[in-house]
C-alpha positions as CSV (number, residue, x, y, z in Angstrom):
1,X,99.4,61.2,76.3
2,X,100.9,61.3,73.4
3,X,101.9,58.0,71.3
4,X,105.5,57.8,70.0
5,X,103.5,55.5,67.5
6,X,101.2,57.9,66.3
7,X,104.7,60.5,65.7
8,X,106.0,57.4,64.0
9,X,103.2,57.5,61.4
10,X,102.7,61.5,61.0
11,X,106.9,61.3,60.3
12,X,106.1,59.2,58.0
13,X,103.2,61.2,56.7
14,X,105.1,64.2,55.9
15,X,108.1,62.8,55.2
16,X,109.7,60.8,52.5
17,X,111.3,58.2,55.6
18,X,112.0,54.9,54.0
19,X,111.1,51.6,55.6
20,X,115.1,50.6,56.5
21,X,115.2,54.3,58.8
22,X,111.9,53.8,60.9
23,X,113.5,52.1,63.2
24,X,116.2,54.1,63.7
25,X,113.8,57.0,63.8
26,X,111.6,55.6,66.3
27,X,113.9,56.6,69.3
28,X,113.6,60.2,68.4
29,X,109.8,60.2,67.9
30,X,109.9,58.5,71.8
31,X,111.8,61.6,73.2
32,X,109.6,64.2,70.9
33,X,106.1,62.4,72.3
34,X,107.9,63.2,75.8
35,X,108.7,66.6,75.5
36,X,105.4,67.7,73.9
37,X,103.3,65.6,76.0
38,X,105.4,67.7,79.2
39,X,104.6,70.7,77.1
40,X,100.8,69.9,76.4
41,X,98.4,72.5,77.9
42,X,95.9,71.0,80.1
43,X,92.8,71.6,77.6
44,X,94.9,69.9,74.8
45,X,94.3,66.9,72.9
46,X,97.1,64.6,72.5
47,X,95.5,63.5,68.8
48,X,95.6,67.1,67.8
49,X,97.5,67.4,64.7
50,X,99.4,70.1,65.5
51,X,101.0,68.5,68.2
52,X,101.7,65.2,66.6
53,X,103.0,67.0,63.1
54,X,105.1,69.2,65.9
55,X,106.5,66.3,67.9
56,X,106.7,64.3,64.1
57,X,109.0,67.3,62.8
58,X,111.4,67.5,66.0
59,X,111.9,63.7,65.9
60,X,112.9,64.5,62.0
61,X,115.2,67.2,62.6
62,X,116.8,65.6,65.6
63,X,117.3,62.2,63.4
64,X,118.9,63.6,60.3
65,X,120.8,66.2,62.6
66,X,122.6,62.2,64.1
67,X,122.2,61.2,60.2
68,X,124.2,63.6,58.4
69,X,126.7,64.4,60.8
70,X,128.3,60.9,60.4
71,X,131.6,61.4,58.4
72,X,130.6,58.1,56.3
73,X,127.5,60.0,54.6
74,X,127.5,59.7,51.2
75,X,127.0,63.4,49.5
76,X,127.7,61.9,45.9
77,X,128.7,59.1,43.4
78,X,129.2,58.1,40.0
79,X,127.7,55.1,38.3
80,X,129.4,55.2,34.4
81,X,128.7,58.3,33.1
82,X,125.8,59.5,35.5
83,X,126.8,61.3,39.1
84,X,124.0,61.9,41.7
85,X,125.0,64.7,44.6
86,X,123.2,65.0,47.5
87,X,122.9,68.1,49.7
88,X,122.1,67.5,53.1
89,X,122.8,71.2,54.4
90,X,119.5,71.7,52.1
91,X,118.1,68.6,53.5
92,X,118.7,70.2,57.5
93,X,117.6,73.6,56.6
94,X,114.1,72.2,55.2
95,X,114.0,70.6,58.4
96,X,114.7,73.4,60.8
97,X,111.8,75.3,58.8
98,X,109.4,72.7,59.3
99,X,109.9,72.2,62.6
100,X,109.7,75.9,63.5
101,X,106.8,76.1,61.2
102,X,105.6,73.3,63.3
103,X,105.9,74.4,66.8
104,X,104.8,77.9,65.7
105,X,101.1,76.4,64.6
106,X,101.2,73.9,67.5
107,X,102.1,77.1,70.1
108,X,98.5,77.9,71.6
109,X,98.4,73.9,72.6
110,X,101.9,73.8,74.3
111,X,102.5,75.8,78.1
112,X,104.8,78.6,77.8
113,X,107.4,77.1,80.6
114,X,109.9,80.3,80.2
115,X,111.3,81.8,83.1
116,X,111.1,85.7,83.5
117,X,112.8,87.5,86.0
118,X,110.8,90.9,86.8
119,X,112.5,93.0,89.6
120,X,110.0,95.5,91.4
């Protein structure tokens, strides 16, 4: 089974997740633990790092999908003379790559659950 603790910590592994959003991404490393443990081919080991760094990247995509689709997210601001932007469409897209990147390397661990329709 896998440990929404032990996707906590891989987040946090390959991520750059400050201590004030862990708990708000802990909800989303829950439901990521869930779907790849219902995923998990029989022979599998839940403290395989493919599956915990695939499970680790979905709960990250999900949680800064909620993140920056708030209207209140700050993209920029100006302190005197200096102005920081922030792009989160870059943020997102480096996201959606890891987690493809993710489930792609995880695949031969993980049941292929799709339905195919074959008429005779």
């Amino acid at each position: 089974m896998i440990r929404a603790e032990d996707v906590l910590m891989r987040a946090k592994a390959i991520s750059e997740i400050q201590e004030d959003e862990e708990k708000a991404l802990k909800p989303f490393c829950e439901t990521a633990a869930a779907f790849i443990d219902g995923k998990m081919r029989t022979d599998a080991s839940s403290s395989d790092v493919r599956l915990l760094t695939a499970a680790a990247a979905m709960a990250l995509c999900d949680y800064f999908t909620v993140k920056y689709s708030e209207d209140d997210a700050v993209s920029s601001f100006k302190a005197g003379d200096v102005t920081v932007s922030y792009n989160a469409d870059s943020r997102m897209q480096s996201y959606e790559k890891l987690k493809k990147s993710a489930l792609e390397q995880a695949s031969g661990l993980l049941r292929d659950s799709a339905f195919i329709f074959e008429c005779m």
